[in-house]
PABA-346998 format. One record per residue (C-alpha): residue in three letters; x, z, y. Coordinates in steps of 0.05 Angstrom, whole numbers, padded with zeros to 5 digits, always signed. Example, Ala and Ser with C-alpha at 12.3 -4.5 7.8 and 13.67 -1.06 7.14 Angstrom:
BEGIN
ala+00246+00156-00090
ser+00273+00143-00021
END
This chain:
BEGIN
unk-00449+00810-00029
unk-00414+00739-00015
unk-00434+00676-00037
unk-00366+00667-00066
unk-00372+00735-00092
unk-00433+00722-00129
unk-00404+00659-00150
unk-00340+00697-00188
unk-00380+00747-00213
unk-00435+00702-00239
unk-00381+00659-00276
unk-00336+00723-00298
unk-00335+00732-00372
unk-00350+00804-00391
unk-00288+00822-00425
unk-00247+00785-00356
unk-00219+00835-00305
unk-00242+00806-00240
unk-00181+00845-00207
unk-00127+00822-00265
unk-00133+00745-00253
unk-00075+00717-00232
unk-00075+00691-00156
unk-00031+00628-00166
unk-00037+00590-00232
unk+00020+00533-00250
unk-00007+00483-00301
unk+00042+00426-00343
unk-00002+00383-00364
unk+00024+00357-00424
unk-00007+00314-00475
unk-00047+00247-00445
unk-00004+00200-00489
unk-00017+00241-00556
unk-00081+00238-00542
unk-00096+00177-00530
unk-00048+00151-00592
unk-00091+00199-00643
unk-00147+00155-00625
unk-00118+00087-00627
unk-00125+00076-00550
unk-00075+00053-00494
unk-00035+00115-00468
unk-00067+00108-00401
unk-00133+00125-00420
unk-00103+00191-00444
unk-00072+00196-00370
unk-00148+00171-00349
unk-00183+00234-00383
unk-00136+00278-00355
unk-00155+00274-00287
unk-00222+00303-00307
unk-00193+00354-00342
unk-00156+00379-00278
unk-00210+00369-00234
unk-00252+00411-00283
unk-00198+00471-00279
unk-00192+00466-00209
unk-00262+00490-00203
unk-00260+00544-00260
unk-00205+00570-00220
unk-00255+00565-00160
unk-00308+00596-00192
unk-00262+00647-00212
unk-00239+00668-00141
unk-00167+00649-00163
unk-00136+00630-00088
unk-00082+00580-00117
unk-00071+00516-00173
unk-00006+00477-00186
unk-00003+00418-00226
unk+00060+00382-00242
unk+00034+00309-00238
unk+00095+00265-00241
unk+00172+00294-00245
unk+00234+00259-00224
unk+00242+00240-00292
unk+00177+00206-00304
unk+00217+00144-00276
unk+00243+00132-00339
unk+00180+00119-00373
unk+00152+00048-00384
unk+00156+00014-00326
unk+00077-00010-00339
unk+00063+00069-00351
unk+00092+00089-00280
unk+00056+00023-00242
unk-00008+00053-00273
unk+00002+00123-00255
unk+00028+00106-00183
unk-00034+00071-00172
unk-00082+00121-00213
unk-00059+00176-00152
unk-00075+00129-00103
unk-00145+00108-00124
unk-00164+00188-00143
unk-00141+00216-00075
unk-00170+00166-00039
unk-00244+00173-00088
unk-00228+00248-00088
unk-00222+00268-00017
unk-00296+00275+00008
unk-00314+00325-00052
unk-00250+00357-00038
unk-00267+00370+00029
unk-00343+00386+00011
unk-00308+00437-00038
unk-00268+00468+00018
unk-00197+00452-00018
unk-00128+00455+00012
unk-00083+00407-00018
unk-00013+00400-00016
unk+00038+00357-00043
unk+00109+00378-00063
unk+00160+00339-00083
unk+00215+00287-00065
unk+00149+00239-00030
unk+00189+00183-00001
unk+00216+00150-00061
unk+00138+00139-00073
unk+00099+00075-00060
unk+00089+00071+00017
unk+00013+00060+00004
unk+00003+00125-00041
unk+00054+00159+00012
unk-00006+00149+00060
unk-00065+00178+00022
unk-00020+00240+00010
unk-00011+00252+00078
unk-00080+00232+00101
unk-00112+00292+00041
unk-00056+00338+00076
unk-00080+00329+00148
unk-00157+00327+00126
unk-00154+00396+00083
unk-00098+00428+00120
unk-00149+00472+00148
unk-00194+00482+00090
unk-00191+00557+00062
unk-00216+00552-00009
unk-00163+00534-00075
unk-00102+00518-00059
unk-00086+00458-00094
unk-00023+00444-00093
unk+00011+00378-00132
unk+00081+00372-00161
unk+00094+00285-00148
unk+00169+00271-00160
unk+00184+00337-00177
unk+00246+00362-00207
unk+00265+00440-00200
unk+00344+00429-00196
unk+00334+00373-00152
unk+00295+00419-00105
unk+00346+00479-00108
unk+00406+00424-00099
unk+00368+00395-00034
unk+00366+00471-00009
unk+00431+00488-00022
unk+00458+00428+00013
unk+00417+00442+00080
unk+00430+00507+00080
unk+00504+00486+00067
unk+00504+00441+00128
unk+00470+00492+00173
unk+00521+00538+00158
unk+00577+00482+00175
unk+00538+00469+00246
unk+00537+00543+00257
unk+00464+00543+00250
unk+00469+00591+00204
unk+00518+00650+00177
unk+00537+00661+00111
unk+00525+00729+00098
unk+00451+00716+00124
unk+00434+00675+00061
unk+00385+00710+00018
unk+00328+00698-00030
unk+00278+00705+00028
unk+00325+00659+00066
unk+00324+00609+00008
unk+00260+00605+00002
unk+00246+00576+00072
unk+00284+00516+00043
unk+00246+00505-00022
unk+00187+00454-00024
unk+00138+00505-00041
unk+00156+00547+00021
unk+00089+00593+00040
unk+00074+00588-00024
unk+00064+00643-00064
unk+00096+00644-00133
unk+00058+00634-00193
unk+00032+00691-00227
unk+00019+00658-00299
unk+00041+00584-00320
unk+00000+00545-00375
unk+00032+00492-00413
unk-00012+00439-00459
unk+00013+00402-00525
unk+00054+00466-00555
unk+00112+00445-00522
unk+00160+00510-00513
unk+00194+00494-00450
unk+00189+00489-00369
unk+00209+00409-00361
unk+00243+00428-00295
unk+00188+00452-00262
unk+00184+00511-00219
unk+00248+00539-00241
unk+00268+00584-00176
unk+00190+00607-00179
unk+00168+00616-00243
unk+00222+00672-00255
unk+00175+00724-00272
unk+00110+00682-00297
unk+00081+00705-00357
unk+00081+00639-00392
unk+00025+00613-00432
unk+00024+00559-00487
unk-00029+00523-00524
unk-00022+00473-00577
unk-00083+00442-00547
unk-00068+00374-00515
unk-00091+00364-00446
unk-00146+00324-00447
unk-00173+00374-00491
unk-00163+00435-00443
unk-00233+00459-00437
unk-00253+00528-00398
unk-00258+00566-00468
unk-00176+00544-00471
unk-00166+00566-00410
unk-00204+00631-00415
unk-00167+00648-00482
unk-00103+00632-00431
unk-00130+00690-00375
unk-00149+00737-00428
unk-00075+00731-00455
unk-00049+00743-00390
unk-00088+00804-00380
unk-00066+00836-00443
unk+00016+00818-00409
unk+00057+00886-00392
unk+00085+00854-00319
unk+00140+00886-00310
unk+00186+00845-00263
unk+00258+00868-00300
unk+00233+00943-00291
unk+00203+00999-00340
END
């Protein structure tokens, strides 16, 4: 046996199916400010204790022998928080990539950014790509973070290079296909999610994922995210395993 074997098995609740976890979990982590204003503290503390939360479910998905994690982190329509709330969050990335990286790399963790990345700050842009290049070859979790995300802006920004590749002759029309699509989305070599979590009790996707979560089972807690413990997130994988997937089929 493994050491990561024993690792998932020694962490693998006995009413878990080690073989009906979902490869790829997609996580909106929704919440921070609630939590923060049902104690009477600043909103970025919330945002503060969420960091810990997601580095604490990146490793249960570790220990779990689940291969892939995305977190939306920031969407294209964050901008239109408080402009205090986005300096602080801009700079909170920053300062946990660059803290982050060294037990990243000890942990063996890919990461991966997705997202519209050169509207960001040209100091964060850096420590993205610098945990890109340093992990690119690491073959544990695939962590993979949603920064100026937006899931019609993504499928827009495919369409129109696929549009101009067909005006160039690049490419023919009757060529264009899902599989063809795909190559164009952000999250390209990505596998799609098998099961998305959402925090707060919120019912809805908040443009994320929309071209790959088609056939998630989707999973809501009213837990806030801060909250999000790995009892929440094993009542999450037991719901999942209890899911008929059926992909539009009988």
């Amino acid at each position: 046996m493994t050491v990561k074997q024993s690792i998932v098995l020694k962490n693998l609740p006995t009413d878990l199916d080690q073989k009906r976890l979902p490869s790829h979990i997609a996580v909106i982590m929704d919440g921070n400010g609630r939590w923060a204003k049902n104690r009477g503290l600043p909103r970025i503390v919330g945002h503060q204790r969420g960091v810990g939360t997601l580095k604490d479910l990146l490793r249960y998905c570790r220990d779990l022998g689940i291969p892939a994690l995305t977190a939306y982190a920031f969407s294209t329509e964050n901008w239109g928080r408080p402009l205090q709330e986005v300096e602080f969050l801009m700079a909170l990335f920053e300062t946990v990539l660059h803290r982050e990286l060294q037990e990243m790399m000890a942990e063996n963790v890919k990461i991966r950014f997705v997202g519209n990345l050169e509207e960001l700050p040209s100091s964060l842009q850096s420590e993205i790509f610098r945990s890109m290049k340093n992990t690119e070859n690491n073959t544990g979790v695939q962590f993979t973070i949603a920064t100026n995300y937006g899931g019609r802006q993504e499928i827009v920004q495919s369409c129109r290079t696929i549009a101009m590749k067909v005006k160039q002759g690049l490419l023919n029309i009757n060529d264009i296909d899902e599989s063809l699509f795909e190559n164009y989305l952000y999250t390209k070599d990505i596998p799609h999610p098998d099961l998305l979590i959402r925090t707060s009790g919120e019912m809805r996707l908040s443009n994320f994922l929309l071209w790959q979560l088609a056939y998630a089972e989707i999973y809501v807690t009213s837990t806030l995210w801060p909250d999000f413990t790995y009892k929440t997130f094993y009542e999450a994988l037991l719901e999942y395993q209890h899911r008929q997937r059926r992909f539009g089929k009988l």
